[in-house]
N, C-alpha and C positions, 0 to 999 in steps of 0.2 A: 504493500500500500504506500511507503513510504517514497519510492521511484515514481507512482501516480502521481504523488503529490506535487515530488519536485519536476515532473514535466510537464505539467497542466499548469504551475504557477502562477505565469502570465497571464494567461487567461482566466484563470478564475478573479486574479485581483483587479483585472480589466471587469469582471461582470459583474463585482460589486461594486466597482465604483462608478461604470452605467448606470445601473440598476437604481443606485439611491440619489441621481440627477435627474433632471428636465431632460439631459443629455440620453434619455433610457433606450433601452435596448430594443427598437420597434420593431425594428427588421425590413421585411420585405412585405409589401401588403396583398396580401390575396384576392385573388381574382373573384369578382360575382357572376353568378349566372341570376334570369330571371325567372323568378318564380316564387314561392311560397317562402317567406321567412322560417329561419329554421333556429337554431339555437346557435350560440356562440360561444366561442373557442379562445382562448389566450393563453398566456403563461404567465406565472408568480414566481419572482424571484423570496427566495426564502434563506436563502445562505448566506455567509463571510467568503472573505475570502481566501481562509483557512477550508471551508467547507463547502464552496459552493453548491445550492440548492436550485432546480429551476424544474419546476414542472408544469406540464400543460392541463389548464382543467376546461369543462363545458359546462355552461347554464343556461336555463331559460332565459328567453327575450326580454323578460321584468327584471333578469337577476337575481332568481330563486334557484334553488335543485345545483347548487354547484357540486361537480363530479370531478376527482382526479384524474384525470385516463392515463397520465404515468404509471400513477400506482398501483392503479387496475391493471395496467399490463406490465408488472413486477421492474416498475423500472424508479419507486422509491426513492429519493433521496439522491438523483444522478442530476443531469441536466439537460432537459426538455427546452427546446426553444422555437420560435420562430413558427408558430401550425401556420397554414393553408389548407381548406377544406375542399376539397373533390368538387368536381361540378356537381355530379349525381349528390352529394352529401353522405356520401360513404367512406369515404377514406379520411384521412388527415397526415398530409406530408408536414415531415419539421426536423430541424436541425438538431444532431446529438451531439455532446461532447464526449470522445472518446478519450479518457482521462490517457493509456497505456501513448497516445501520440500525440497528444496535446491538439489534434484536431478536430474540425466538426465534420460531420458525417452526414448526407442526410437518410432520412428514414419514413416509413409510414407504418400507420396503424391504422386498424378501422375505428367509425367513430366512435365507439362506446372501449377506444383503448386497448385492443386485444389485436393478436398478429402482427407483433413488431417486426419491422422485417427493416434490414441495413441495405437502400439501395445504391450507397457511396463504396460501401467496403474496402477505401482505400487510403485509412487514414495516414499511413505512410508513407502516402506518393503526395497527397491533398488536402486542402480543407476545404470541404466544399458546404453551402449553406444558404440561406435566403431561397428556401426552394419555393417555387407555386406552379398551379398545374397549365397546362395547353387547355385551349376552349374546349376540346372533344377527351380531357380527362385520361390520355394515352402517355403523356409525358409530362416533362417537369425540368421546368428552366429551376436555377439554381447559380449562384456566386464562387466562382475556384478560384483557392488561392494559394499559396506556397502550404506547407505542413504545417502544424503547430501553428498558424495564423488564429490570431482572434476571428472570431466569425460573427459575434453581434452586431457591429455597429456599420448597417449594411446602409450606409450614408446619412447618419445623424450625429456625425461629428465632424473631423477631421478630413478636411481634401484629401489625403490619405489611405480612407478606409476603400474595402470593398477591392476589387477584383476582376475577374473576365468573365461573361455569362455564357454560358455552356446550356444546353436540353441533351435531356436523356429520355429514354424509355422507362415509366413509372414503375415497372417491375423491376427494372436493374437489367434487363439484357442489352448488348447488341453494344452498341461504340457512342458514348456521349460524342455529340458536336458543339464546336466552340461557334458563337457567334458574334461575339466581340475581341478587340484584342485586349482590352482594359488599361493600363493596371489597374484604373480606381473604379472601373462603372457598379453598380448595383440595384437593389430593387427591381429585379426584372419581374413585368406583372404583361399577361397578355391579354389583348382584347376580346369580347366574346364572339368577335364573330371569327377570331383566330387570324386575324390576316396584321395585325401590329404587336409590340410589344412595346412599352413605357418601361422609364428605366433613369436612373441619375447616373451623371456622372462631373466632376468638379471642372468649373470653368473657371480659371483665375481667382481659386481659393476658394470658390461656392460653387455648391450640388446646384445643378442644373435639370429640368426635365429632358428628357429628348425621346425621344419616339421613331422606331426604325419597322423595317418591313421584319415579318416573324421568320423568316428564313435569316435574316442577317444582310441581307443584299442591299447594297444602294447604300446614300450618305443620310442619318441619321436627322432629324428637323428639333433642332435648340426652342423649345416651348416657355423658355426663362427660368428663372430662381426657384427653385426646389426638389424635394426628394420625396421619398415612400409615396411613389401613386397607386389610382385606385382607379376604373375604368368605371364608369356605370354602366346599368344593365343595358343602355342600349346603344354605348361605346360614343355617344356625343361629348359626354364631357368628364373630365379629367378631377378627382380629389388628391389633395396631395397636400404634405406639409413642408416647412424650411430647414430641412436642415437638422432635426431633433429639436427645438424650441418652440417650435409654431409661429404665427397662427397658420390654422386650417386654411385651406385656398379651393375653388374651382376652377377649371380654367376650360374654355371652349374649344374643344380642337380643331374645329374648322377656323376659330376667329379666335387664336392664341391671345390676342389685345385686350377679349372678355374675360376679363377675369372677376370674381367674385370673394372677399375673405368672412371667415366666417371664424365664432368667437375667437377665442384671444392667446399669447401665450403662454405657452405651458398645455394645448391642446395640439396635440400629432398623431402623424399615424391613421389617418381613417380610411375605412374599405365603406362602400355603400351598402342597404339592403337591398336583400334581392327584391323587394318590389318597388327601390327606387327612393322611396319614399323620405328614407333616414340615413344617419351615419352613422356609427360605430368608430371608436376612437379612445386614445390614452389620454385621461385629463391627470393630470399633475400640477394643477392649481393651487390644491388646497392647501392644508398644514401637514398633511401628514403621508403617506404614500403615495404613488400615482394608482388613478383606480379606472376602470374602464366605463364608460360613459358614451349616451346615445343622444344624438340632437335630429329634428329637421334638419333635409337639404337647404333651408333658409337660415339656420341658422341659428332658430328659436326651439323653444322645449329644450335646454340644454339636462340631461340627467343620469344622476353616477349609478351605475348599475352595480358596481360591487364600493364597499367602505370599510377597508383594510387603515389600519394605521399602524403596522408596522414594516409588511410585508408589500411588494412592488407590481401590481399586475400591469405587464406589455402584453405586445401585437397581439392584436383582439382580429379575429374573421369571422364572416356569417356564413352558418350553414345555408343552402336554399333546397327546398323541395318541392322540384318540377311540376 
């Protein structure tokens, strides 16, 4: 245990000291499909950084019935990060730290936490993380970067962070393809109708939107100042925040100059619901933890669905059922 300890070091003291920032550890924002609001998914950071903690739990839409699905699928007390929910609302891809290589991995579960399956398996060559799925639920873009790399702060800090975006096959077979060169892009999230991907990467010390064709081909369109997007259900317009401080933004992808901000900062991070309607998002307003919290697309009904005051809950996504 003692060699775990001393090769994960970095990182774990990296993910406590995201964790207990505005600077938190959001990730990558999950893709919606449209349809039926489903339940939502995030992770709670619970550890030092002597002992790093992070696991994924799900709750009802109110923010009742919160469920571990770490611990449900015997993985206790390790570090769960980053979920993305499946189009269909069955799966949940997310990043793991593999303490033995100090890197992140990524993996899936179904939703109720059972069937862990490691579809990175190569913490020794990689770190790969910030995963979310393809429109048709077949693959899974993801962030690669050297071994041993920290893997949360997939562009809510430092021009620095983040890496080269790669798709794979969501079972694990067959040859990941790269589709960026990087070094720094992140938050790769795909459009539903599957023909774009949104994505940051730092332009003269600030995370930038930009948005490229889903193969990789062609020169990438600079949508200005921000990071973690979020496509809506019906791929017109863009949610996204700055940076890991917020505030929340819309932005028109037809008519990039539309842009909309919404509450204030210390709110990041947000994925829409599947019927459009709301947003889903990490507030880190208050006094005490950051907690996850739902508003209108306008901006109004702002409200914290979990109220931790010790413990840090990030990247929140919504289930949808078709």
């Amino acid at each position: 245990m003692r060699s775990w300890v001393r090769k994960a070091a970095p990182l774990t003291a990296a993910i406590a000291l995201f964790a207990s920032t505005t600077w938190a550890l959001t990730g990558t924002a999950g893709a919606v499909w449209a349809g039926t609001d489903g339940k939502l998914v995030y992770y709670q950071f619970s550890g030092s950084d002597q002992a790093p903690v992070a696991q994924i739990f799900s709750m009802n839409r109110p923010g009742n019935g919160q469920k571990n699905l770490s611990a449900k699928g015997g993985a206790a007390g390790q570090v769960d990060i980053q979920p993305s929910v499946s189009p269909d609302g069955k799966r949940i891809a997310f990043a793991h730290l593999d303490f033995e290589t100090g890197s992140a991995q990524v993996w899936t579960m179904t939703f109720e936490g059972l069937n862990r399956t490691d579809i990175s398996n190569n913490g020794a060559d990689a770190s790969e993380s910030g995963p979310s799925w393809s429109a048709d639920g077949t693959k899974l873009l993801f962030v690669k970067q050297p071994p041993g790399s920290f893997p949360g702060d997939q562009g809510g800090g430092p021009a620095t962070a983040g890496g080269s975006i790669w798709i794979r096959n969501a079972d694990g077979t067959g040859t990941p393809q790269q589709l960026t060169a990087g070094p720094h892009d992140a938050n790769p999230v795909m459009s539903n109708n599957g023909t774009r991907i949104a994505f940051s990467r730092p332009v003269a010390g600030q995370r930038h939107l930009f948005i490229m064709n889903a193969d990789g081909s062609g020169t990438p369109t600079d949508l200005g100042p921000g990071s973690k997007p979020d496509w809506s259900p019906d791929d017109s317009h863009i949610a996204y925040g700055q940076g890991g401080s917020g505030p929340i933004m819309i932005v028109n992808v037809a008519n990039p100059a539309d842009k909309q901000t919404l509450g204030t900062f210390g709110q990041e991070a947000p994925v829409w619901s599947p019927d459009g309607t709301q947003l889903a998002f990490v507030d880190c307003t208050g006094p005490d933890a950051c907690q996850i919290a739902t508003m209108n697309t306008d901006g109004s009904n702002v409200r914290d669905l979990t109220h931790e005051t010790q413990f840090s809950d990030q990247k929140v996504d919504w289930q949808s059922h078709a």
